[in-house]
C-alpha positions in Angstrom: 25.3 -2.8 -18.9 22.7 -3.4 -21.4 23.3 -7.1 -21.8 23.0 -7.6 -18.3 20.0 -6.1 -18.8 18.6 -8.1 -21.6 19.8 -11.2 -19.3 17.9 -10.0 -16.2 15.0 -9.5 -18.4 15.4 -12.7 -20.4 15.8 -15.2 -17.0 12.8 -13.2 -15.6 10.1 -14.0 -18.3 11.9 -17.6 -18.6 10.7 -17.8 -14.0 7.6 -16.4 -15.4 7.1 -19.6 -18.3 8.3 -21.8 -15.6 5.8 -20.9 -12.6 3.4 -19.7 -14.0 0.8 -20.2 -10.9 3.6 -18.5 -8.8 3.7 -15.3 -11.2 -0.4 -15.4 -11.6 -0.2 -15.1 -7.7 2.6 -12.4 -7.2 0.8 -10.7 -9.9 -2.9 -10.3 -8.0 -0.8 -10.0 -4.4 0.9 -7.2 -6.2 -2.3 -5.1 -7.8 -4.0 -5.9 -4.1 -0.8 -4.5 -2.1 -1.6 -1.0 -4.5 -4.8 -1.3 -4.6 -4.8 -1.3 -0.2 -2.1 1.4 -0.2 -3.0 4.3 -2.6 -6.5 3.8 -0.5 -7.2 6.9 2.2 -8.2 5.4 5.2 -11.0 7.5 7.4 -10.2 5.8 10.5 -6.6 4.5 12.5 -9.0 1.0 12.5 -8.9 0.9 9.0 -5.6 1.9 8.5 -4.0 -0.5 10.8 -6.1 -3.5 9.1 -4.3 -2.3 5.7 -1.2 -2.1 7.2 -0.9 -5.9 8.5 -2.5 -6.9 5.0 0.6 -4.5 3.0 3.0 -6.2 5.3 1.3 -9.9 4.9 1.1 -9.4 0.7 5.1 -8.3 1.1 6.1 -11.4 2.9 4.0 -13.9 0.4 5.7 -12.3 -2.6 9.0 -12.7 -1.1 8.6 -16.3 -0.1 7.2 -16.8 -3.3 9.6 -15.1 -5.6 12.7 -16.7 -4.1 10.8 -20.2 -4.1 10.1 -20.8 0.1 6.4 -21.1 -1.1 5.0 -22.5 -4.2 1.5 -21.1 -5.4 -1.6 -23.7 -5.7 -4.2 -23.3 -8.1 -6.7 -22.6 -5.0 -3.8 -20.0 -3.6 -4.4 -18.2 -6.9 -8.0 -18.2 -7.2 -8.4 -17.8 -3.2 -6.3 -14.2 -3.9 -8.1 -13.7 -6.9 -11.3 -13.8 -5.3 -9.7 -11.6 -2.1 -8.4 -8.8 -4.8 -11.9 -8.4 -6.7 -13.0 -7.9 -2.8 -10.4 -5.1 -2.6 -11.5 -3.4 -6.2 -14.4 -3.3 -4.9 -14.6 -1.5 -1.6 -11.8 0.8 -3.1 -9.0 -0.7 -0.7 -10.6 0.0 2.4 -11.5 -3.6 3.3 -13.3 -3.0 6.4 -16.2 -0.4 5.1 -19.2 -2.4 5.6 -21.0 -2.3 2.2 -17.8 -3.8 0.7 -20.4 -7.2 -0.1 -23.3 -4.9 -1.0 -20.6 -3.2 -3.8 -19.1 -6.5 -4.8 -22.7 -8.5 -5.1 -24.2 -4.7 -7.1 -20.9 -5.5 -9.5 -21.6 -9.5 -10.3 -25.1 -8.2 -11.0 -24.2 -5.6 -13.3 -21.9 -7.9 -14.8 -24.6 -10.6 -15.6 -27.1 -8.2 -16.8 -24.6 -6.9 -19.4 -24.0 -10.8 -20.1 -27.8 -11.8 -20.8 -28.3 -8.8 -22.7 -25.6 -9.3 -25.4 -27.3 -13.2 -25.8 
């Protein structure tokens, strides 16, 4: 039991050194997917938009975890980009200040930046 265990574990960091755009890109599809489902939706609008997003993250990581679909650099930074969206409006994609957040944090984030200089 535990060396199948240590094997499982071993031949899954060795995927991980071998794609390592593919397990950069579960990775960010992963914290999104929780990210979009621990969020409380206040309207079925909302909630149905989440829902086809859980269910498009699941099928991506699945492709890309048994190899149908290999991750490009632009696939990573492209859901990079979309998850720092996500942090941002709390999960709930559709609220409307989700730029106003996301451009208030890149702001912040510079500021702290030219201060330290």
């Amino acid at each position: 039991m535990i060396e199948h265990m240590i094997t499982s574990i071993l031949s899954f960091i060795g995927w991980i050194v071998a794609h390592p755009l593919d397990a950069a890109d579960i990775a960010i599809m992963l914290f999104s997917l929780i990210i979009v489902f621990l969020c409380r939706y206040p309207s079925f609008r909302d909630s149905v938009v989440g829902a086809a997003l859980i269910i498009s993250w699941v099928y991506q990581i699945y492709e890309t975890a048994n190899g149908y679909r290999v991750s490009a650099p632009s696939d990573v930074l492209f859901d990079a980009m979309f998850f720092l969206i996500v942090l941002s409006a709390g999960g709930n994609i559709m609220s409307v200040v989700v730029i106003d957040q996301l451009a208030r944090r890149f702001k912040a984030i510079k500021s702290r930046l030219t201060l330290r200089r």
